[in-house]
C-alpha positions in Angstrom: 10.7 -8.7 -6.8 13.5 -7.8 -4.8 12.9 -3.8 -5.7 9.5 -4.0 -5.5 9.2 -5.5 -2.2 11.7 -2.7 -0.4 9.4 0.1 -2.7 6.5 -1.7 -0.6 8.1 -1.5 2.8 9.8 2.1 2.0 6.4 3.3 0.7 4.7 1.9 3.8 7.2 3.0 6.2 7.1 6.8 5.2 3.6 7.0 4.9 2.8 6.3 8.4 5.9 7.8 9.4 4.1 11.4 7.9 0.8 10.5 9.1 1.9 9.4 12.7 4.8 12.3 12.6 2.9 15.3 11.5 0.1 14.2 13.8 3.1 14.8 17.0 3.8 18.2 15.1 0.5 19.3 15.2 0.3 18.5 19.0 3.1 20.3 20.0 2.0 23.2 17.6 -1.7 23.8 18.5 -2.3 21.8 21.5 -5.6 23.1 22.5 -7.1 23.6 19.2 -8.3 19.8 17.6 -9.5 21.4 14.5 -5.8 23.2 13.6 -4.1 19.6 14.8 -6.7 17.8 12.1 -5.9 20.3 9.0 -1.8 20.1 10.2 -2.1 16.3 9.6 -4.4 15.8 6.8 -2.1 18.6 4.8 1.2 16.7 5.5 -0.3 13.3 4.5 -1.6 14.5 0.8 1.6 16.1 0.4 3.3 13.1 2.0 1.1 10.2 -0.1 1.2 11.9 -3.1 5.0 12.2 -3.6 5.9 8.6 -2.5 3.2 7.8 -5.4 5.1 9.4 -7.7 8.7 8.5 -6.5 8.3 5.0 -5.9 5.2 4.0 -7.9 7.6 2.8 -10.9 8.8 0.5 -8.7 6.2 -1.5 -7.2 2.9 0.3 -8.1 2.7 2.4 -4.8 0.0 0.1 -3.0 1.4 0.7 0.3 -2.2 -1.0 1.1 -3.2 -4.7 1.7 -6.5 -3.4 0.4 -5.3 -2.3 -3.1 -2.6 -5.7 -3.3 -5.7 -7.7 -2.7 -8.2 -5.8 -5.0 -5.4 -6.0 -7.8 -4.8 -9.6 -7.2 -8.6 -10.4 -7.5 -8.8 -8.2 -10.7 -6.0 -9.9 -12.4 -6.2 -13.7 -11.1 -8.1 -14.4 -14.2 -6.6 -12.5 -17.2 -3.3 -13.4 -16.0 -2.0 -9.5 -15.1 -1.3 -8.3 -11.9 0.0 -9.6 -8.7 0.1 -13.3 -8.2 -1.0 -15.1 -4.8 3.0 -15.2 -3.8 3.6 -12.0 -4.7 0.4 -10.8 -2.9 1.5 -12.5 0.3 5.1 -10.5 -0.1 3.4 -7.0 -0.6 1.5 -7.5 2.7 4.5 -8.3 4.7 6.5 -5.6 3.8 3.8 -3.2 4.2 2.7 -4.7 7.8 6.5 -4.4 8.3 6.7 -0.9 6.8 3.9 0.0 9.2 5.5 -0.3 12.4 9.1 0.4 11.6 7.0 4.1 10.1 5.7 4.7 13.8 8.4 3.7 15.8 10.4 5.7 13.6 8.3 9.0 14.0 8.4 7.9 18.0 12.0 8.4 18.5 12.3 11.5 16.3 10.3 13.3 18.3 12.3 11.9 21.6 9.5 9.8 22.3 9.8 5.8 23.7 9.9 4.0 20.3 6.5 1.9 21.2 3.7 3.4 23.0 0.4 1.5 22.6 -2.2 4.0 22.5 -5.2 4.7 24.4 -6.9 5.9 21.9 -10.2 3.9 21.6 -12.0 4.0 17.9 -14.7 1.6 18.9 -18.1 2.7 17.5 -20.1 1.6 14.9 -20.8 5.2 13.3 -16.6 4.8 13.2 -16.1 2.0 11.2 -19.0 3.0 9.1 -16.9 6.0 8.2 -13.4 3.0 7.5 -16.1 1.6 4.7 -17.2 4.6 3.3 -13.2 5.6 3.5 -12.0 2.2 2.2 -14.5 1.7 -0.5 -13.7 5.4 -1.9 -10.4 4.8 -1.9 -10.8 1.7 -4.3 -13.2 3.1 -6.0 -10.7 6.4 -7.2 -8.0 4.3 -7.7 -9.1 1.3 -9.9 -11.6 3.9 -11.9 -8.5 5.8 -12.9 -6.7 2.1 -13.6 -9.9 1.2 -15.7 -9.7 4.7 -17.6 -5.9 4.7 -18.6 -5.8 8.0 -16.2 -3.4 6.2 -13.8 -0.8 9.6 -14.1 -3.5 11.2 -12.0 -3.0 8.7 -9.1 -0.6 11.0 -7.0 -2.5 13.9 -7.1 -6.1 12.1 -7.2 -5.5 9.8 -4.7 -3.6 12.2 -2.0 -6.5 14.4 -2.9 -9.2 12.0 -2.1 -7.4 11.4 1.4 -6.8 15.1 2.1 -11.0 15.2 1.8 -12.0 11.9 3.2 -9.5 12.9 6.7 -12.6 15.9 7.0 -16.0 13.9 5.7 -16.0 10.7 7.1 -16.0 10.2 11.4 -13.3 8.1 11.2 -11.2 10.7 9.7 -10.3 8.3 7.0 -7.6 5.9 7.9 -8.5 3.3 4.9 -5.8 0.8 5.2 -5.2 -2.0 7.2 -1.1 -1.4 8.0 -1.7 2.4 8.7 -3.6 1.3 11.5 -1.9 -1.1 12.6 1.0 1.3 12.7 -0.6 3.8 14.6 -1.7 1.6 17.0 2.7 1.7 18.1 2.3 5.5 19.2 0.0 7.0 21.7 -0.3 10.7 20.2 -2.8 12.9 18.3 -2.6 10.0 15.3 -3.2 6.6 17.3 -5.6 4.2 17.3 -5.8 1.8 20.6 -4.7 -1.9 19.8 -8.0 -3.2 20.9 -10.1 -0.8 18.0 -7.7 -2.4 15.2 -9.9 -5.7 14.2 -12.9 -3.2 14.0 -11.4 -0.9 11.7 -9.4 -3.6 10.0 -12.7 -5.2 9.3 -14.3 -2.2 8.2 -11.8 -1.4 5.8 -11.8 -4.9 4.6 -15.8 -4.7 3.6 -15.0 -1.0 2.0 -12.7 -2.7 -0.1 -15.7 -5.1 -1.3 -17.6 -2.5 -1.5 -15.5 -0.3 -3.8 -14.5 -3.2 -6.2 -18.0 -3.9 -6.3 -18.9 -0.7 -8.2 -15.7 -0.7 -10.1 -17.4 -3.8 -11.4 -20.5 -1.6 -12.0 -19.2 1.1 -13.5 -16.8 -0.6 -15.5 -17.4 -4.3 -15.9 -15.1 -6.5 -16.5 -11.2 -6.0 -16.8 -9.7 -6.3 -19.8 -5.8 -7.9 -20.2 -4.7 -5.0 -20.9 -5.6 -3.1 -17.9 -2.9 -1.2 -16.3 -1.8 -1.9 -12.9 -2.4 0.4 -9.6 -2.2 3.2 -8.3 0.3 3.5 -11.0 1.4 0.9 -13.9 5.4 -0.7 -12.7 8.5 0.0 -14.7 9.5 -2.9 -16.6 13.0 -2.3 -16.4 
């Protein structure tokens, strides 16, 4: 539990470190031209997801997500397989954790103060309808390839589905709780203002419903043997 707790907080910590990162990059780079700064950040975070999918999954699963640990603790709390209501409770600590240790680390390598809260106000309804549409896509790819024994997919269909998801939906698809949490530590091109968090936590919260939901649908019910997300755990 030990391992799979530090692959949590590892995971969690790089991912917003790239998103929160490249987003600084593509400031400095293009800093009149939004557009160019979007595609600069999108493109490091599916590179970015995708490989700490596939380096660390083994270890933990890859959740890096409260979303996912809860959606795979609902799926297994009656057949007995995946995370228990401790273990659960662990995963979203080191996550949250992983979160703001990410930012503050992308702050100071960029010779920024290591906590900025940002200004950045996400506040609208059209914005958090995009963080359900987001959320509940995310699920929805993830557990379809769990239910469909696809699961060696997950790096490349899941960074995929972000890559797309930063360009289609308003929000430009943050979809999990600790990533914004994160970026509410840095005021740059990446931030979210502290005050938009419960919104967008919320939001994301309901997509997750929403995407288990027609997991359900699609799929009924799990089976004991179904594999775990994003990508089954070594059991060495």
């Amino acid at each position: 539990m030990r391992r799979r707790l530090l692959a949590e907080f590892l995971g969690t910590a790089l991912l917003v470190t790239v998103v929160v990162g490249s987003g600084i990059m593509a400031q400095t780079l293009s800093p009149n031209d939004v557009g160019l700064q979007l595609l600069q950040n999108s493109t490091a975070t599916v590179f970015g997801l995708g490989v700490l999918i596939l380096v660390l999954g083994p270890v933990s699963g890859a959740h890096f997500n409260p979303v996912v640990s809860l959606a795979d603790w609902w799926e297994g709390r009656r057949g007995g397989h995946g995370l228990t209501a401790g273990e659960l409770g662990g995963y979203i600590i080191a996550q949250v954790l992983g979160g703001i240790i990410g930012a503050i680390l992308a702050n100071l390598m960029f010779a920024k103060p290591a906590i900025t809260w940002s200004t950045t106000e996400r506040s609208s309804p059209h914005l958090w309808l995009g963080e359900v549409v987001a959320t509940a896509g995310l699920v929805l790819v993830i557990f379809c390839l769990v239910r469909s024994s696809r699961t060696a997919a997950a790096p490349a269909a899941v960074g995929a589905y972000i890559g797309a998801a930063y360009w289609f939906t308003s929000s430009t698809s943050f979809a999990n709780p600790v990533v914004t949490i994160g970026r509410a530590f840095s005021d740059t091109f990446a931030g979210i203002a502290p005050a938009s968090v419960p919104g967008f936590v919320a939001a994301q919260l309901v997509g997750g419903v929403i995407g288990m939901l027609l997991v359900h649908g699609l799929f009924g019910n799990p089976r004991a043997e179904t594999p775990e997300p994003v990508v089954p755990r070594s059991t060495s």
